[in-house]
C-alpha positions as CSV (number, residue, x, y, z in Angstrom):
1,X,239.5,250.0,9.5
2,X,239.7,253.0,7.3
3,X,243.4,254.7,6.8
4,X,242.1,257.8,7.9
5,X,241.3,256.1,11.5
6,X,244.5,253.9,11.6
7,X,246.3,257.5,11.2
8,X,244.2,258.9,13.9
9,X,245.5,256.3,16.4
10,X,248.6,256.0,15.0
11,X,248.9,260.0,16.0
12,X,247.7,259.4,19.7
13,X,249.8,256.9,20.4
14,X,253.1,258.9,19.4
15,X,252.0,262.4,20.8
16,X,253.2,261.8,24.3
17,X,256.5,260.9,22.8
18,X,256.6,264.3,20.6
19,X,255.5,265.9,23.5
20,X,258.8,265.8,25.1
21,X,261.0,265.8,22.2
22,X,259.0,269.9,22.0
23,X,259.7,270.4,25.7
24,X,263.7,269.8,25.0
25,X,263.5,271.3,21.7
26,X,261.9,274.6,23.5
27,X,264.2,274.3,26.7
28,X,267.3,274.6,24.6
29,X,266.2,278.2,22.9
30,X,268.2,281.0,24.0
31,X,265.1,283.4,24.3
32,X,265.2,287.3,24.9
33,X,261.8,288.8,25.7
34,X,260.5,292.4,24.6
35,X,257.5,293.8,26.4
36,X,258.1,292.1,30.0
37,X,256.2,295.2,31.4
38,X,252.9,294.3,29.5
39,X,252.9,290.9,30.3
40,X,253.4,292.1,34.2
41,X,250.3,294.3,33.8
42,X,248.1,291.5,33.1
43,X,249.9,289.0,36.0
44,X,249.0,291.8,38.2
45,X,245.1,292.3,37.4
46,X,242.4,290.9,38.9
47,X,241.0,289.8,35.2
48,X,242.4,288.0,32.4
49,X,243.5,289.4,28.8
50,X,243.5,288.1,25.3
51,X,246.6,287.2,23.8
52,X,246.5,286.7,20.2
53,X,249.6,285.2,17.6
54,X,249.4,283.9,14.0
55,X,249.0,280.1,13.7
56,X,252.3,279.7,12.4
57,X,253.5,280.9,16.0
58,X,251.6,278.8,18.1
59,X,254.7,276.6,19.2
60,X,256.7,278.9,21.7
61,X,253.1,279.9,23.1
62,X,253.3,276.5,24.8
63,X,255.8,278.0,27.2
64,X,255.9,281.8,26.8
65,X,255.0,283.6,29.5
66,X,255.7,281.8,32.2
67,X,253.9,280.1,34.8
68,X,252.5,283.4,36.5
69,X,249.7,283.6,33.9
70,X,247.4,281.1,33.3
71,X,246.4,281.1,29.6
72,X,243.6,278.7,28.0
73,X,243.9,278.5,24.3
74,X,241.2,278.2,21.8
75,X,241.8,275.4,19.8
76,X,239.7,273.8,16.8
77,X,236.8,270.9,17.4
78,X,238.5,269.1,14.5
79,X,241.5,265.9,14.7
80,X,243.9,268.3,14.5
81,X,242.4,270.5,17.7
82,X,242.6,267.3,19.1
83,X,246.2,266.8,18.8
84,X,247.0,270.7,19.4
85,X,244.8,269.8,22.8
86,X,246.2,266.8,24.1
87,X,250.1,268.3,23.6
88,X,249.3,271.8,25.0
89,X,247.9,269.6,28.2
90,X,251.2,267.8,28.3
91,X,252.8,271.6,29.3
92,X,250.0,272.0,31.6
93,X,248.3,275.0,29.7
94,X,244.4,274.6,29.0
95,X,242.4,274.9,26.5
96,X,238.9,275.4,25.2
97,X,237.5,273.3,21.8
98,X,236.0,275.5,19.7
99,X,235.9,277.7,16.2
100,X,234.8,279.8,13.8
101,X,232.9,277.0,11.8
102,X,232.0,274.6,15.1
103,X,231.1,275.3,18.9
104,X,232.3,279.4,18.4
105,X,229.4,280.7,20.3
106,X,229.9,278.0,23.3
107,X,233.3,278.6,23.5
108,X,233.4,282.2,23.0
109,X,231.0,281.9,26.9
110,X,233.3,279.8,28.3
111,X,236.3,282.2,27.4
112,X,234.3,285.0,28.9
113,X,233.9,283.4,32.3
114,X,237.7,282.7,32.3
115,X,238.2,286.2,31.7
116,X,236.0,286.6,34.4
117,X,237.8,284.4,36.9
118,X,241.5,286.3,36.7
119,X,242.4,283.9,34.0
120,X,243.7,284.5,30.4
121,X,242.4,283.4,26.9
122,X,245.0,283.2,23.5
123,X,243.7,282.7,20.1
124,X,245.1,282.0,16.8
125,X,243.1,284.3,14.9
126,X,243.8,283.3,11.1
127,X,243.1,279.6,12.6
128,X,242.0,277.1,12.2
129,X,242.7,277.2,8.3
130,X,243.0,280.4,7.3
131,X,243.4,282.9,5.4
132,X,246.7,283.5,6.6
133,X,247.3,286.1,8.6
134,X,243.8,287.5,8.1
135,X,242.3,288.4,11.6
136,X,238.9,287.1,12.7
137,X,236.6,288.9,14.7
138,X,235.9,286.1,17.4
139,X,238.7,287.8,19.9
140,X,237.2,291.2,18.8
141,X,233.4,289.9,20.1
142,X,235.2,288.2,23.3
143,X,237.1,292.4,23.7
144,X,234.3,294.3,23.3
145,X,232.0,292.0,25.2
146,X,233.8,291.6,28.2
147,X,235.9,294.6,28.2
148,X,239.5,293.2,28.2
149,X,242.5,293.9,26.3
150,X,243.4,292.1,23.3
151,X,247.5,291.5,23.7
152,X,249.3,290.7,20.7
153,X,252.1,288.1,20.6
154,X,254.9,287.1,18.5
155,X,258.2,284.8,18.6
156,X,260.8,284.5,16.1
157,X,264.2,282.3,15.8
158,X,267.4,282.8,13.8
159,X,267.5,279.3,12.8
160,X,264.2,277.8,11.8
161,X,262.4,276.1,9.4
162,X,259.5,277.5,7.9
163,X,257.0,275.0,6.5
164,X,255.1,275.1,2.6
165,X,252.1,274.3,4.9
166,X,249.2,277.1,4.4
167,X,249.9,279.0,7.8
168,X,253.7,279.1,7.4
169,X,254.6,277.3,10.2
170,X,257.8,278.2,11.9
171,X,259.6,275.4,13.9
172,X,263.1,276.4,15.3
173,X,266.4,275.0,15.7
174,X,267.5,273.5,18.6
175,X,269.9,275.9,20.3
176,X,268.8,278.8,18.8
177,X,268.5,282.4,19.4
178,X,265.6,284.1,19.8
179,X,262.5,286.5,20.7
180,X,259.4,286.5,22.5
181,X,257.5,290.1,21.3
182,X,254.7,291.6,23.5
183,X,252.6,294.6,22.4
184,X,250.7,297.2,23.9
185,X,247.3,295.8,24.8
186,X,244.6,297.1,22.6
187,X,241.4,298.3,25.0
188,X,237.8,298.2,23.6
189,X,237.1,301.8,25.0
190,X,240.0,303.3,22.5
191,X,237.5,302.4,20.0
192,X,234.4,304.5,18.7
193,X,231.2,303.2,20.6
194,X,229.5,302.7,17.0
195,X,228.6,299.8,14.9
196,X,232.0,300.1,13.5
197,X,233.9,299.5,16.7
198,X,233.9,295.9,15.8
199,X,236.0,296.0,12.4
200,X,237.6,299.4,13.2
201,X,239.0,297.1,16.4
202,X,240.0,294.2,14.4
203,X,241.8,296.0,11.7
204,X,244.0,297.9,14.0
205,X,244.4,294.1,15.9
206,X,245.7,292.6,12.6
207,X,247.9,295.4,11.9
208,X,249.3,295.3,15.2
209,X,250.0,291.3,15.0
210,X,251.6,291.5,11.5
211,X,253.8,294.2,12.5
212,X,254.7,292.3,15.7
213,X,255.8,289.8,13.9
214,X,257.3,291.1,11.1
215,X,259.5,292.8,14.2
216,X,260.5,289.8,15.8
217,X,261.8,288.2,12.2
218,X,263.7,291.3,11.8
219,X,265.4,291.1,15.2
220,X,266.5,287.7,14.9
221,X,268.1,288.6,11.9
222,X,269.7,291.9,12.7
C-alpha cells in the first residue's frame, strides 16, 4: 500500500476525533458579531444568498450564523474536499463537491436549486488552491444566474495562529476574542446589464471581501 493511501486512511480514522477537539476549540471563542441585520434579511427571505469568505477563514464558517440559516458549502472533489466534507457534516452543515478545475458546472446546478429552495450556498472563492485572495467568478455566474445576493463574510481572532500554508490559514486560540463581519449583500441588478457585468461584479466582490477582512483583523486588534 502506497504512503499516500496509508495517509488517506490514517486521516479518516482521526477526523471524528478532530472534529470535536474544533467544536470545543470554537465554543470557547468569545465572539461579537457586526452586521446581525444582514444576516436577518436573508433568514427572513423566501430564497437563499451566497456567502462568500477567503479560504483562510473557512473555520468559524462551520458555526457562524447560527442554526436559522441553512448554508451548503462548496467544497473541492479532491482528498482534501473530502476531509473539509466529512468535518463540516460533523456540525451538521452541507455541502456540495465540486470546483473550478472538477464538477463546477454540476455543482454550480445543484447550488442554483438550493437557492431555489430557501436555502443558502458559501464559497471560498480563492479555493481550492489559489491565488490567494483572488476572487473567482463561479459565485459571480451562480449571482447573476439566479439573481441572489452575494454576502461577504469575515472572522478574525486576537490570538491566532496564522499558518506559512498558501491561503494563510488562520486558526485561533482557545479563549479568544473575536469577530464575525457581515457585509452589505451585493445584488446582480446594481450591475450594468452588459457583457461586463460579470467581472465588473466580481471585482467589486473581491474588493468588498478583502476589505471585510482586513476590518475584522483591525478590530481584533484595536
Amino acid at each position: 500500500m502506497k504512503w499516500k493511501e496509508i495517509r488517506h486512511r490514517l486521516i479518516l480514522f482521526v477526523l471524528p476525533v478532530l472534529a470535536w477537539i474544533l467544536r470545543i476549540l470554537l465554543a470557547t471563542l468569545r465572539m461579537r458579531v457586526v452586521g446581525q441585520e444582514y444576516l436577518d434579511e436573508v433568514a427572513s427571505s423566501d430564497h437563499g444568498a451566497i456567502f462568500v469568505f477567503w479560504h483562510s477563514r473557512i473555520l468559524y464558517m462551520l458555526v457562524a450564523g447560527g442554526t436559522k440559516i441553512r448554508v451548503h458549502t462548496l467544497v473541492s472533489m479532491n482528498r482534501d474536499g473530502e476531509y473539509i466534507a466529512r468535518v463540516a457534516a460533523s456540525f451538521g452543515r452541507p455541502t456540495v463537491r465540486g470546483s473550478s478545475s472538477r464538477g463546477g458546472a454540476v455543482a454550480l446546478m445543484n447550488m442554483a436549486r438550493i437557492l431555489e429552495s430557501g436555502d443558502s450556498v458559501a464559497f471560498t472563492p480563492d479555493g481550492p488552491r489559489g491565488p490567494r485572495e483572488v476572487f473567482q467568478a463561479g459565485a459571480v455566474h451562480l449571482s447573476l444566474r439566479t439573481g441572489r445576493p452575494i454576502v461577504p463574510a469575515a472572522y478574525s481572532a486576537r490570538w491566532k495562529k496564522r499558518f506559512a500554508s498558501w491561503d494563510g490559514f488562520v486558526l485561533p486560540y482557545p479563549f479568544s476574542r473575536g469577530v464575525f463581519i457581515v457585509g452589505a449583500p451585493l445584488w446582480p441588478e446594481d450591475f450594468p446589464k452588459e457583457e461586463q457585468a460579470c467581472e465588473l461584479m466580481r471585482q467589486a466582490a473581491e474588493s468588498a471581501l478583502r476589505q471585510l477582512t482586513v476590518e475584522a483583523d483591525r478590530m481584533v486588534e484595536s
